[in-house]
Steps between C-alpha positions, in 0.01 A plus 500: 500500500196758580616833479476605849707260587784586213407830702599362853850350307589855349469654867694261623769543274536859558483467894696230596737207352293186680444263261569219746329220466552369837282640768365384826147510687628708715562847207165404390369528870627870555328592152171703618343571227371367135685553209388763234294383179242288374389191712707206428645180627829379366631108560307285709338461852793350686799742268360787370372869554185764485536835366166738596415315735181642712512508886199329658323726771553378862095419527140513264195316528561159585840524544767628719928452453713341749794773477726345694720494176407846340733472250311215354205672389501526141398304174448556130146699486305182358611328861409815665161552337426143561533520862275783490203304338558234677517611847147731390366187393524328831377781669179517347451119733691702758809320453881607491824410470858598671743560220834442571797567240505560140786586367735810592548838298670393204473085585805284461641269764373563913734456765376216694277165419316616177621303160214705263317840597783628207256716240200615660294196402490292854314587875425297782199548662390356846208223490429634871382888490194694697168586285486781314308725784787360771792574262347874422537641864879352553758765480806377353666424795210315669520275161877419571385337803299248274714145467418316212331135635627130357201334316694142617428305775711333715461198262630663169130544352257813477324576802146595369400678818856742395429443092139600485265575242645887504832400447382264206334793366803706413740240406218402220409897443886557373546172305191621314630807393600556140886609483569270866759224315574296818388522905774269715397363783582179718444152373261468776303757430476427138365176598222651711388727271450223260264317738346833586378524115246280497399497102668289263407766192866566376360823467429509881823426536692686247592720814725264659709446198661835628546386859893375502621246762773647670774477854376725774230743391295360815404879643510710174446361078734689241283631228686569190373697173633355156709747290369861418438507130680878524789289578748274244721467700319291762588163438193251505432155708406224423093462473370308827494159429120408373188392722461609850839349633362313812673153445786702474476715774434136733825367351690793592382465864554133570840511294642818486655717209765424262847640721583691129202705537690674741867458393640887546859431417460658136333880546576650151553837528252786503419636077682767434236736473419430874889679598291825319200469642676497826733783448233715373491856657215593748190618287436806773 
């Protein structure tokens, strides 16, 4: 255990007796802000935590946040960073991208549909989003009015005219970044940017390995960073299976995923270190 967070355990023990492990969404909801000490994730993407976490500003160049969810703000600084790159990146071709959630203060479970978004380590980020000059002179109000657009047609399959060559641009811009483990997006999708890549050079197409066939994900991809090396306790996945993963991807849209992929009936509870992380007092 790092020190600051045998750090966070010693406060706790002196300020209150909540060594629960049980918890729900909804006390890691009213938590506002980050634990204190050094960066790091603890457990995994779908049960786990993020101590130090970093709050992403509300707008830079090339990007602007959909605060709808305020709360949800907030990622390990290598997720952070990367967004920051990233988004300055795009705007150099005067592109940008609507980012929606990360994770919240100290992570852990969300109240509502999200399974991951737990340590700091997962955003989604609209497909659909204004250049980079457009996005700079919205307030932040006048970019909640913005509704993220469906890249399906009425037929199940990409609509090129709503998928087009900008899009394509920053799906493969992320998967190409060092530290980006796994971008989820719908089988569909997959499958389209796998036509879109003409070459045949596995090297060309090294990119798509990253590119995960997924449900949903049809107006926003999940990018997700691999585990911080400040961080031991962040337990690692599985590699991506190898090659670019297009026969898979077709299989998973003309038959569907295994029904145990998505088999919630045994949660394990949250590591223990999470129930300090969570209990840790305000660092103001």
């Amino acid at each position: 255990m790092k020190k600051a967070t045998r750090a966070v355990a010693l406060s706790i023990l002196f300020t209150c007796a909540c060594s629960s492990a049980s918890t729900t969404p909804e006390d890691w909801a009213k938590v506002k802000t980050p634990a204190p000490g050094d960066p790091n994730t603890i457990g995994n993407y779908t049960n786990g935590c993020v101590q130090g976490a970093e709050k992403l500003p509300d707008s830079g160049p090339g990007f602007a946040r959909y605060t709808l969810r305020s709360n949800r703000g907030f990622g390990h600084p290598n997720l952070v960073g990367w967004l920051k790159r990233y988004s300055l990146q795009l705007s150099e071709n005067n592109l940008a991208v609507i980012i929606e959630d990360l994770s919240q203060p100290r992570g852990g479970p969300m109240p509502g549909t999200h399974e991951s978004h737990q340590t700091g380590l997962d955003v989604d980020i609209w497909y659909y989003a204004p250049t980079a000059n457009e996005l700079a002179t919205k307030t932040p109000a006048q970019v909640l009015k913005l509704t993220q657009k469906s890249m399906l047609g009425q037929d199940g399959r990409v609509d090129p005219k709503r998928m087009t060559q900008q899009e394509v641009a920053k799906i493969k811009a992320a998967a190409q970044t060092p530290g980006v483990e796994r971008i989820f997006v719908h089988s569909a999708i997959k499958v389209y940017l796998c036509k879109t890549e003409k070459s045949e050079k596995p090297e060309d197409r090294a990119w798509l390995r990253v590119i995960r066939p997924w449900k949903n994900h049809i107006r926003h991809f999940h990018a997700r960073m691999a585990c911080p090396p400040d961080s031991p306790d962040c337990e690692v996945q599985d590699a991506n299976p190898e090659g670019d993963g297009c026969e898979e991807a077709m299989d998973r849209l003309t038959k569907g995923f295994p029904t145990d992929w998505f088999d919630k009936s045994a949660k394990p509870e949250l590591p223990s270190s999470c129930i300090d992380v969570l209990h840790a007092p305000d660092p103001s």
